[in-house]
Every structure is written in structure tokens, then in C-alpha cells.
VOGU-3710 file (C-alpha; in Angstrom, 3 decimals, decimal comma):
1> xxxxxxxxxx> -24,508/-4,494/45,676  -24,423/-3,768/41,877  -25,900/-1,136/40,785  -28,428/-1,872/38,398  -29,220/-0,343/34,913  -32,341/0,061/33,075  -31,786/-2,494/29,951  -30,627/-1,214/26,379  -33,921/-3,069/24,991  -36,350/-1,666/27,477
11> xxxxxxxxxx> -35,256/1,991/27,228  -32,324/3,126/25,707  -32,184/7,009/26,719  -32,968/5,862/30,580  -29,879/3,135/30,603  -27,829/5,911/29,114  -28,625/8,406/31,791  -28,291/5,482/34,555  -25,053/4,642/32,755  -23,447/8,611/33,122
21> xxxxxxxxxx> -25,161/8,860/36,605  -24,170/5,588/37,915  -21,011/5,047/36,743  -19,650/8,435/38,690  -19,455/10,079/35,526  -21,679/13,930/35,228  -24,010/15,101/37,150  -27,383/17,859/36,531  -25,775/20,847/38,040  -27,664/23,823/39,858
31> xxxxxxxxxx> -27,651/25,704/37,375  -30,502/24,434/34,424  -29,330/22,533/31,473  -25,002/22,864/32,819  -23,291/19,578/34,264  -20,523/18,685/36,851  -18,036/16,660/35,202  -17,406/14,225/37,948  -13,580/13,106/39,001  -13,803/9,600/36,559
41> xxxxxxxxxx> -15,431/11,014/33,563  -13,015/14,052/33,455  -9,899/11,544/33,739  -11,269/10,085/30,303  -11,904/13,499/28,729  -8,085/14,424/29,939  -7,010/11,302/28,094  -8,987/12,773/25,371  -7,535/15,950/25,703  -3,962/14,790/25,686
51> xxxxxxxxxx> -4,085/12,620/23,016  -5,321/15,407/20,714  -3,462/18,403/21,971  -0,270/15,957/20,987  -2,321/15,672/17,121  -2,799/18,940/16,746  1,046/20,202/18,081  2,328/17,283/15,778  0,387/19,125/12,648  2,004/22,516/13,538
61> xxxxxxxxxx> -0,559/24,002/15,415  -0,172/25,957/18,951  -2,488/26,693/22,264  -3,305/30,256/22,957  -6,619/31,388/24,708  -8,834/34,105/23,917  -11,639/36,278/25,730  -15,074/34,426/27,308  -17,143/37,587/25,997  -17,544/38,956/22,851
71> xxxxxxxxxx> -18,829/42,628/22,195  -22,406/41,887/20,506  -21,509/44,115/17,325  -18,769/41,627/16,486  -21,648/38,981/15,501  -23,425/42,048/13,154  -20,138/41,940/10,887  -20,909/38,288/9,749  -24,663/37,428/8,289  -24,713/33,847/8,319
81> xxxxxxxxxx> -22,769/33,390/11,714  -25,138/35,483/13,534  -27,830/34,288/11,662  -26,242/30,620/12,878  -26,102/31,200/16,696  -28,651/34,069/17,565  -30,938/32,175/19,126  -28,154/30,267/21,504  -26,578/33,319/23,045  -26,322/34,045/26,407
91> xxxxxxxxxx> -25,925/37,782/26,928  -24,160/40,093/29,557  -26,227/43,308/30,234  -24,908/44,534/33,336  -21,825/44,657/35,201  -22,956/44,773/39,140  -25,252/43,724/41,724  -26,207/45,409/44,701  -28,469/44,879/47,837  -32,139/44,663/47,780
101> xxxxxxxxxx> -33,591/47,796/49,153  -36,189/45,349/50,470  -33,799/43,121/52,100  -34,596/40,145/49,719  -31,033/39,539/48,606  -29,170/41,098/45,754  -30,707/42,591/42,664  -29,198/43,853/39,135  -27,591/47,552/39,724  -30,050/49,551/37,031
111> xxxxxxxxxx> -27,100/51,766/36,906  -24,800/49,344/35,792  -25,952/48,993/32,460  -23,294/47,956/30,089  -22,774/50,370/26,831  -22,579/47,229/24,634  -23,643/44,209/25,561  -21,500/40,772/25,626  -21,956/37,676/24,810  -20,820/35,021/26,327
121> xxxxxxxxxx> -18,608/32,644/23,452  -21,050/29,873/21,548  -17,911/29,882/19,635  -14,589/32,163/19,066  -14,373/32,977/15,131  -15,240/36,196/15,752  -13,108/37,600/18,920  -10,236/35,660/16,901  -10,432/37,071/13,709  -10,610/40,919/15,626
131> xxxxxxxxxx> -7,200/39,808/16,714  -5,510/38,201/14,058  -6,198/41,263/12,310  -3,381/42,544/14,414  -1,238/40,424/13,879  -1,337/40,289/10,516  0,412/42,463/7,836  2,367/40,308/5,371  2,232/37,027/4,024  5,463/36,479/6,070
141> xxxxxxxxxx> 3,133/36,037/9,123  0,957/33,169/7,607  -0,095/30,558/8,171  -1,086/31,537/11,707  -2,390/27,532/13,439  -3,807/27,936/17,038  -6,059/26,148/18,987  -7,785/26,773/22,319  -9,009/24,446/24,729  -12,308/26,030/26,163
151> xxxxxxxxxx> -15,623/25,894/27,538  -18,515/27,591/25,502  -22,268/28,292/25,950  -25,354/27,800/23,982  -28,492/28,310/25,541  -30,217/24,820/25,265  -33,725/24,383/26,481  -33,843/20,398/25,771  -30,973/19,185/27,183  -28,541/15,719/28,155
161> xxxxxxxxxx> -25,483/14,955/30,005  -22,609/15,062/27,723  -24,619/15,164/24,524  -26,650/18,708/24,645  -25,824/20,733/27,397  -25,852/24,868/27,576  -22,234/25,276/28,416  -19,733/22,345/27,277  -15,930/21,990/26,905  -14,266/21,353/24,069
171> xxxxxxxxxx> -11,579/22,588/21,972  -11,468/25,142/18,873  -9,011/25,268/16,152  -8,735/28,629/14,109  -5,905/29,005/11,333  -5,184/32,146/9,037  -4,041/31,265/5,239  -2,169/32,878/1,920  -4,628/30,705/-0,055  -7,266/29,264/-0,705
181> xxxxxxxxxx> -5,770/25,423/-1,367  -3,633/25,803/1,800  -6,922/26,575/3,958  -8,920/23,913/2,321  -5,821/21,284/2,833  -6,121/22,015/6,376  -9,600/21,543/6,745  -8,867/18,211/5,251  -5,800/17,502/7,735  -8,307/18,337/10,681
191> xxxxxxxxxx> -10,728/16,282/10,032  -8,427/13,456/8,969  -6,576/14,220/12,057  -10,227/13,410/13,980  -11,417/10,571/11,691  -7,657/8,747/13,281  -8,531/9,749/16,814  -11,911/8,386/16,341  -10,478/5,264/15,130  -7,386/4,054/16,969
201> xxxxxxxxxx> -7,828/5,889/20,066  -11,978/5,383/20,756  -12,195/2,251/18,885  -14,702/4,124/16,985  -15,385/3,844/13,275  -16,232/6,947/11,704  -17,669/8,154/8,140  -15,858/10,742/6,835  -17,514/13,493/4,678  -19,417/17,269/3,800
211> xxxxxxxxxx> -22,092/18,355/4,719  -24,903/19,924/2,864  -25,384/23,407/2,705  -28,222/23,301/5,085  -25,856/21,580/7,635  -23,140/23,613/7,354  -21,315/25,317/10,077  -22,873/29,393/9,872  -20,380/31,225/7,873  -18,467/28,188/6,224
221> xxxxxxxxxx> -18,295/27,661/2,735  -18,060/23,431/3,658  -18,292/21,477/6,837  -16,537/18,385/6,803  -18,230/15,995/9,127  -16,984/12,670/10,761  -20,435/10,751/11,866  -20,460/7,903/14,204  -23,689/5,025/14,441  -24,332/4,577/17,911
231> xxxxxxxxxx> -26,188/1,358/19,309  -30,132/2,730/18,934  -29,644/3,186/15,017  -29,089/7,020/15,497  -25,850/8,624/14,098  -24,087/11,280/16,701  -21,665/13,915/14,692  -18,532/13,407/16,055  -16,381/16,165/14,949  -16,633/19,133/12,233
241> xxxxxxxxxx> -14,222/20,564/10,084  -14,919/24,185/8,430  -13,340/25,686/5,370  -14,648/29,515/6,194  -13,400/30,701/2,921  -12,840/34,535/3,088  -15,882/35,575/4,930  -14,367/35,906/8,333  -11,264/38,026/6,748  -13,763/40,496/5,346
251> xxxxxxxxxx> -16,147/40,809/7,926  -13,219/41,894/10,275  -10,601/43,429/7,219  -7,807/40,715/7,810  -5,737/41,579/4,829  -2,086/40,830/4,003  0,497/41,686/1,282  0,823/38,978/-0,808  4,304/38,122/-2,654  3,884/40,050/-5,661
261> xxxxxxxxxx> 2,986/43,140/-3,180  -0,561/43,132/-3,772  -3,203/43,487/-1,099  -4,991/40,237/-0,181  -7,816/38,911/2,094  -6,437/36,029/4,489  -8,272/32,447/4,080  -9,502/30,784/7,405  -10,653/27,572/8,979  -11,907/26,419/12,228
271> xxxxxxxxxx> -12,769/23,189/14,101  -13,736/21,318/16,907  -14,723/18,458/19,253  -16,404/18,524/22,247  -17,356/16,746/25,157  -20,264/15,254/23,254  -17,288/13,328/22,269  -17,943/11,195/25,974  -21,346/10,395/25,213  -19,901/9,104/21,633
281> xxxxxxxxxx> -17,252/6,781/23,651  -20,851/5,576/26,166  -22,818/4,627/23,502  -21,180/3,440/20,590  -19,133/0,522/23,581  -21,204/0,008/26,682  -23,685/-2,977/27,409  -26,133/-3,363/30,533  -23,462/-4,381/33,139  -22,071/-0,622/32,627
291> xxxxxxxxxx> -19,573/0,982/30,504  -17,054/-0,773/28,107  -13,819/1,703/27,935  -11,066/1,424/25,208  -7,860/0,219/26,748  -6,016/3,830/25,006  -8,764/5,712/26,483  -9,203/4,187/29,983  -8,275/6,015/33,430  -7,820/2,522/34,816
301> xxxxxxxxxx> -6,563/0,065/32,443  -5,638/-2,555/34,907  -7,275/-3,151/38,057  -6,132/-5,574/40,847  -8,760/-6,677/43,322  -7,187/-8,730/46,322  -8,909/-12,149/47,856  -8,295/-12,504/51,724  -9,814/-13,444/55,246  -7,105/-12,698/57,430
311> xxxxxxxxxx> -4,301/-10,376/57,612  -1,520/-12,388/57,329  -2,929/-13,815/53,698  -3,966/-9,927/52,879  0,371/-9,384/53,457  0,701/-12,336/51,420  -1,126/-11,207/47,978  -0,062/-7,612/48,470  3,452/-8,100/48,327  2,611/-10,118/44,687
321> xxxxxxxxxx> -0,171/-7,024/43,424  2,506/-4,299/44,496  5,445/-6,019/42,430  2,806/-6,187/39,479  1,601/-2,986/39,993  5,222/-1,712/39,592  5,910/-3,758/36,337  2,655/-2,197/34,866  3,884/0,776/35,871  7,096/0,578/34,239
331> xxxxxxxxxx> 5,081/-0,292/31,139  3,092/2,569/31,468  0,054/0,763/32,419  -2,024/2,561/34,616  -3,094/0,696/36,967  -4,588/0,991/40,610  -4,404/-1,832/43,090  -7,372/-1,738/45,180  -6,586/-2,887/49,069  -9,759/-0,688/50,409
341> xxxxxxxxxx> -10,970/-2,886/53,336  -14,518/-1,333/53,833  -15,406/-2,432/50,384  -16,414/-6,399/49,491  -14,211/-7,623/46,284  -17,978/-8,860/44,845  -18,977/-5,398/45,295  -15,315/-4,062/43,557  -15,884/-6,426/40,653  -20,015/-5,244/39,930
351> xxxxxxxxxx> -18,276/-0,976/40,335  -15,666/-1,681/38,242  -17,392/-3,574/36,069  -19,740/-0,746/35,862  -17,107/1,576/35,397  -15,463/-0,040/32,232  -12,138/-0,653/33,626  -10,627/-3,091/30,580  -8,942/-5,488/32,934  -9,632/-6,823/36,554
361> xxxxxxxxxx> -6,947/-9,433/38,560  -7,939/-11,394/41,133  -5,516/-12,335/43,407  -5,812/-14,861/46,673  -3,927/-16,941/48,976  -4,242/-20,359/46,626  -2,835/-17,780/43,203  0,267/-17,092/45,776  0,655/-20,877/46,516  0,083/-21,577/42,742
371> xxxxxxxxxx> 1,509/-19,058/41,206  -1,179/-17,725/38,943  -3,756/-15,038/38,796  -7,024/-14,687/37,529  -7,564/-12,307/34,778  -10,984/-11,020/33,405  -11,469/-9,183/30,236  -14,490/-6,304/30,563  -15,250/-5,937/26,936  -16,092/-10,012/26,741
381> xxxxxxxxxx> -16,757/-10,537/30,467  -13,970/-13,741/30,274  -12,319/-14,707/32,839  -9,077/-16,957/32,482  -6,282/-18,061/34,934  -2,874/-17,563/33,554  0,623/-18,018/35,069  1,837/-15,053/37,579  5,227/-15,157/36,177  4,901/-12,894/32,713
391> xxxxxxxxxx> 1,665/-11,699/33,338  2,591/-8,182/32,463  3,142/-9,204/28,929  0,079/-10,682/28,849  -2,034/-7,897/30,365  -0,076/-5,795/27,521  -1,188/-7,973/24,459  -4,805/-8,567/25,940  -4,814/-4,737/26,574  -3,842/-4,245/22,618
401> xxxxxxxxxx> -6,939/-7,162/21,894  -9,440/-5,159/23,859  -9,010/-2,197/22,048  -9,205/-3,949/18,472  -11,631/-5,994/19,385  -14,110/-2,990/20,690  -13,430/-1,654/17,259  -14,290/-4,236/15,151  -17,408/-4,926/17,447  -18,431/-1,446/16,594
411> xxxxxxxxxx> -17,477/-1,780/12,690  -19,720/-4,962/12,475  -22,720/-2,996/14,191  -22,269/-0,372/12,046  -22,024/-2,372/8,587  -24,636/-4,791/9,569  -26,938/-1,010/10,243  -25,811/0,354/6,751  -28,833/-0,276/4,319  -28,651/0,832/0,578
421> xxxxxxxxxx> -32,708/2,196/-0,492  -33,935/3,277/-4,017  -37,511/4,066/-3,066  -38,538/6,959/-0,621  -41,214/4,203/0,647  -38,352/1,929/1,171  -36,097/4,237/3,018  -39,257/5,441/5,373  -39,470/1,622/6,077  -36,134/0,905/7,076
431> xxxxxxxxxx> -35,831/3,760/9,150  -38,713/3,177/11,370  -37,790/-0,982/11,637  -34,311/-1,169/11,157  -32,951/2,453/11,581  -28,761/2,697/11,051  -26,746/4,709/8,325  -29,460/4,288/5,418  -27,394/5,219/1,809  -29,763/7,142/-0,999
441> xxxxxxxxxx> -30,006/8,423/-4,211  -30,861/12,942/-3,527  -31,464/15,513/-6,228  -29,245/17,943/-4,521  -31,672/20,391/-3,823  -32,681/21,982/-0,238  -36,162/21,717/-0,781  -36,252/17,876/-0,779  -33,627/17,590/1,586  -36,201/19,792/3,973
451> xxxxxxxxxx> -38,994/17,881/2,780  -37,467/14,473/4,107  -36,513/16,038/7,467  -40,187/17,406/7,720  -41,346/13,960/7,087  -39,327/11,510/8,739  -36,701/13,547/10,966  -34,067/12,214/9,176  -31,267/14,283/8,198  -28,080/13,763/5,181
461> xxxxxxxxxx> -25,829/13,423/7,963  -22,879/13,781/5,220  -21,885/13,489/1,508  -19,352/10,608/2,113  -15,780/11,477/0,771  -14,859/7,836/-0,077  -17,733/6,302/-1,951  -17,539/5,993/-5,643  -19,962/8,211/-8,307  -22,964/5,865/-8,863
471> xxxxxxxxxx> -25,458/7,326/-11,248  -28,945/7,383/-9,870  -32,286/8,875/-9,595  -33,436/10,462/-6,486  -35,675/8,451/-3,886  -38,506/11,238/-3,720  -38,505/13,467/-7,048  -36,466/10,813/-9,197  -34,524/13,667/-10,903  -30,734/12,669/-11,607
481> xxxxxxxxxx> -28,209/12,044/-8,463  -24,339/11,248/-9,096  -23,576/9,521/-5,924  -25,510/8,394/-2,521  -25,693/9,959/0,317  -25,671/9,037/4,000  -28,977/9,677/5,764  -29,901/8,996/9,362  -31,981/10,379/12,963  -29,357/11,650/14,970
491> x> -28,660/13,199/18,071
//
């Protein structure tokens, strides 16, 4: 039997949950507010992964891995980061446990008190710029470009799979500078490098942009910010870019000798993505049969379900899948021919259905005699019967359709959810009927950037980088604005 969903329209943050649960992708762990990322939905994030470790090694940087815990005083040396993350740390106290002189299990050794306390990594700035002090004398040793792949933790009370959870994966990008236009081109490159991922690899269409200073990253001097609509109106951020400016150098004394022989602080970026990144790929795609996967992005791309009553037809048709399977193969396809007896093919078509797979074959008996196979597209839910003989070609070029055409399905949404306000009584309207990327006039100043969270819960989710100056007045205070700027609720 399928497995049903609760219905986008009737409640969107229950069919989401359904949708991870269901579709065999996390689980709630044991341990409160954590996750098990289940076999399928770590296959897409391992997609993910690869895909963006080859970006990042293709822009010159390289993977090294750095300490889980942090000594405490390392967050003291940097006001705004600490000020940033204090209130998500998870710290380490003690160092043993010992038996219960009561004989009710094991207890914290008193005794084992740590001299300085640890905390376990919300993020690494600060544990990496300790050690690139080290390794840095001259300018000869810049630029230094490495990124980890990690987990980290932030102590969540509210949390959901994939979006919010206390300890996530994800990866961290930290580079070391001579200047200051070298760091701030590779903030750029980063987030550039994310906005394309976004875009050709998760069919997802991203604004690119800064954020305000009451968004920024704690301790950067600009966030850049690609944000992503998903199908409830609200935007999710997708990935962050940080130009950290000196701050990090001085907090930890990274200097180097310049050129000319003088003594220099180093200049520093960092960024990221995360698994939130899967929740991005659910609910920007998916509709209330299951999940809708990008083709580039997909464990299974191809999927081919055999037809049969008796054995002898069952040796028939999987002689024909194998020989396809092999083609695909060769194509690298991946591909996975399911001959699992115990399971009904009405029941594999609902599960993989559910599952996203882009495209299912159905193969019988009669497709052997005829020599044809019937081909069904997930992201339309069209079926078609084509000829057997070049059917890997045309699982290739459908495979190439899917993925644009989940893009451009996404693009419309999102320009079709992009309203332009003047008056802070129009903007309140449109975000309680209509919701979406809403473009306004702002004065630039904190205060009525707070005052419109307070209000309405909307946030600037960015200052857009390609939108033209356009003279304005701002939608609350009507003081002067020079360009629009994109607000939405988000995640």
C-alpha cells in the first residue's frame, strides 16, 4: 500500500515531516533535538557532498580537519562571536564517570573536573585561527584555502529534521589572506560557487546577496547570503558567505611579513552549507505523492520495475532490464533494477514514487514480444511507451528534461511569489495573503528593520547584489532608500 501524506494545503509542516519520515529519509534520534540520517537521505547528502568538495578543490581550496572541542577562553578573544553563539554551546565540564555508590548506574566523577572547560564546535573560526597562527610567518605562506567537512552542535530547544537540529553536518570553509580585496574576492567566489550548486545541481533558484548588519554572521564584517522561496511562501537561507575582515587575525595575533617587510594582520573568510541544505532540496520540489529529486542529485536516477506471473516470463524481462541496466551503467546512470519478489510492482511504483526516483521502467512479457518499455517521468507523473531499442538515449535526454524542468517549475513559483510594495500597510497585506519574496523600499537603519520583525516576523532576508539603484522612500518612516530590499518569514 502507498503510504499516504498529509496534503501540502491541509498542513504544510505535517506533510513535510511525513515526507522526511516516510520517505526513509531522518529519523528523531534518542538523544533530544539530534537525528539519524537514514541510508537514502545520506546517499543524497553524499551526492551533495561530492559535487561540492569537487567546487571547492576546483577553486584551490583543500580538506583538513580540526578539533571537536574548543577551550572556552578561545570564544573570550572575539566579542561579537561569542556574543553570536553563547547561548548555543554545549559545554564539556568533566572528563569521567564512575559508578553510583548507590548502585543506580554511573554518575559524573566530582573529581574529574576539567581546568577549562570545552566546548563542543557551533563552528571552527576560532580553533582554526589558534592554528593558522602557526603556520603563518610570511606572506609567502598565504593564501592558506581549507575546508572541513564536519558535524557541529548548537543547542536548539525548537527543533526539525534537517532544518533546525542541535548537532548537524555540514561543511566549513576558512581561508587566510595578504589583503583585504583578495579575502573579499573570495567571499564572492564562495558564494558564487553556492549560488551555481544551488542552480544546476538542485534545480534550485537562488537570490544572491548581503545581509544586514543585524543578520550578519557574529564577527563578520558582511554575510553574503544565497536565499531560496520554498512552496509555503517562506524563504530558507541556503548558504552564507563571510568576509571576517581582520577580527579573527587579531583576536588570535595571526600576523605576517608583508612584501615590503612590514608586519601585517592576515585577512580571513569562512563559509558554509549544511544539511539544512536537504530540507531546501524537500521543499522547494516535492508534491503530495512524495518527494520530487533532481536527476544530478538523485541516488536512483533510473529505476526498473519488472511485470511477471511466472518464472519463465520473470527470465524473460530480466535478461532485457540487466542489458539496460548495463548500458545505463556505462553511461553513468545509476540505476537499480528491482527483481525483489516479496514486494508487489503497484506497491514498488507508490515507494518509489514516494521516494523521488526521476525515472521508473516497466517492463513485461508483451514489452519483450513488442519490443518497447514503458517509461514514467516522476517530476510530471507521465507515463509514455517508447521503443526498447535506444532507450538509453532517451532515459539520458529525459533525465537532462527533468532536471530543467524542476528548475524552471521552481523559478515560476518563485517569480509568480515576488511582490514589489510601497506602503508598510501594503507589505503587511501581502505577507499575511500572499506571502513569497516581498521587495521594499528600507531607511537602512536597525531600528526599523527591528521594528518590522517585532511586528510582522518578517526579516530582510538579503540586500540583493543584482538589482539596480531605484530611488525610494522607505515603507514605514518614508525617509530616503537607494535600492529595495528582499523581505520575507523564513525558516
Amino acid at each position: 500500500m502507498a503510504k499516504v501524506l498529509t496534503p501540502r494545503s491541509e498542513n504544510y509542516s505535517q506533510w513535510y515531516n511525513d515526507l522526511v519520515l516516510k520517505a526513509d529519509l531522518a529519523e528523531n534520534s534518542a538523544v533530544r533535538g539530534s537525528m539519524v540520517i537514514k541510508p537514502y537521505g545520506y546517499a543524497i547528502w553524499e551526492k551533495m557532498q561530492r559535487v561540492l568538495d569537487r567546487m571547492f578543490k576546483d577553486t584551490g581550496h583543500e580538506n583538513a580537519y580540526f578539533p571537536l572541542f574548543i577551550p572556552k577562553s578561545f570564544f573570550s578573544k572575539e566579542a561579537a562571536h561569542v556574543d553570536g553563539f553563547a547561548k548555543e554551546c554545549a559545554v564539556v565540564t568533566h572528563y569521567r564517570l564512575k559508578n553510583d555508590p548507590d548502585g543506580k548506574g554511573v554518575v559524573v566523577d566530582p573529581d574529574a573536573k576539567l581546568e577549562e572547560e570545552l566546548i563542543v564546535r557551533p563552528t571552527s573560526e576560532t580553533i582554526i585561527w589558534s592554528t593558522y597562527k602557526n603556520w603563518i610567518q610570511s606572506y609567502r605562506d598565504l593564501p592558506i584555502k581549507i575546508n572541513q567537512w564536519a558535524n557541529v552542535v548548537r543547542w536548539e530547544m525548537r527543533t526539525r529534521l534537517f532544518l533546525r537540529t542541535a548537532e548537524f553536518l555540514w561543511q566549513e570553509g576558512h581561508t587566510a589572506h595578504e589583503t583585504k580585496q583578495e579575502a573579499i574576492d573570495e567571499t564572492v567566489t564562495m558564494i558564487n560557487v553556492y549560488s551555481e550548486f544551488a542552480e544546476k545541481y538542485m534545480a534550485l533558484p537562488v537570490l544572491k546577496g548581503v545581509k544586514t548588519e543585524n543578520e550578519r554572521f557574529a564577527g563578520a564584517l558582511d554575510t553574503y547570503t544565497i536565499e531560496a522561496l520554498m512552496q509555503d511562501g517562506k524563504a530558507l537561507q541556503s548558504g552564507t558567505s563571510h568576509f571576517l575582515g581582520q577580527n579573527f587575525a587579531k583576536a588570535f595575533d595571526v600576523k605576517f611579513a608583508s612584501k615590503e617587510g612590514k608586519e601585517e594582520y592576515v585577512w580571513a573568510t569562512s563559509w558554509g552549507v549544511s544539511t539544512r541544505l536537504m530540507g531546501a532540496l524537500i521543499m522547494a520540489h516535492s508534491d503530495d505523492n512524495g518527494l520530487v529529486l533532481p536527476p544530478k542529485l538523485a541516488p536512483i536516477q533510473v529505476v526498473i520495475v519488472p511485470i511477471y506471473r511466472k518464472e519463465d516470463e520473470f527470465k524473460q524481462v530480466s535478461e532485457v532490464a540487466k542489458g539496460i541496466v548495463s548500458k545505463l551503467r556505462d553511461m553513468n546512470i545509476d540505476v537499480k533494477f528491482d527483481d525483489n519478489d516479496k514486494k508487489k510492482p503497484g506497491w514498488k511504483f507508490a515507494e518509489y514514487e514516494l521516494k523521488g526516483v526521476p525515472v521508473r521502467l516497466a517492463i513485461g512479457p508483451r514489452d519483450v514480444r513488442n519490443g518497447t518499455v514503458e517509461v514514467a517521468r516522476r517530476d510530471t507523473l507521465e507515463k509514455k511507451v517508447v521503443p526498447m531499442e535506444g532507450v538509453e538515449k532517451y532515459i539520458q535526454t529525459l533525465l537532462d528534461d527533468i532536471q530543467e524542468n524542476i528548475y524552471n517549475k521552481a523559478f515560476d513559483f518563485r517569480k509568480e511569489n515576488t511582490t514589489k510594495v510601497d506602503s508598510y500597510d501594503e507589505f503587511k497585506k501581502v505577507l499575511k495573503e500572499k506571502g513569497g519574496f516581498i521587495l521594499a523600499h528600507w531607511d537602512g537603519t536597525a531600528e526599523t528593520e527591528q521594528r518590522i520583525k517585532d511586528e510582522t516576523k518578517a526579516t530582510i532576508r538579503c540586500i540583493p547584489l543584482d538589482s539596480e539603484p531605484e530611488e525610494g522612500k522607505c515603507m514605514v518612516t518614508g525617509k530616503p532608500s537607494k535600492q529595495r530590499v528582499v523581505f520575507a518569514l523564513a525558516y
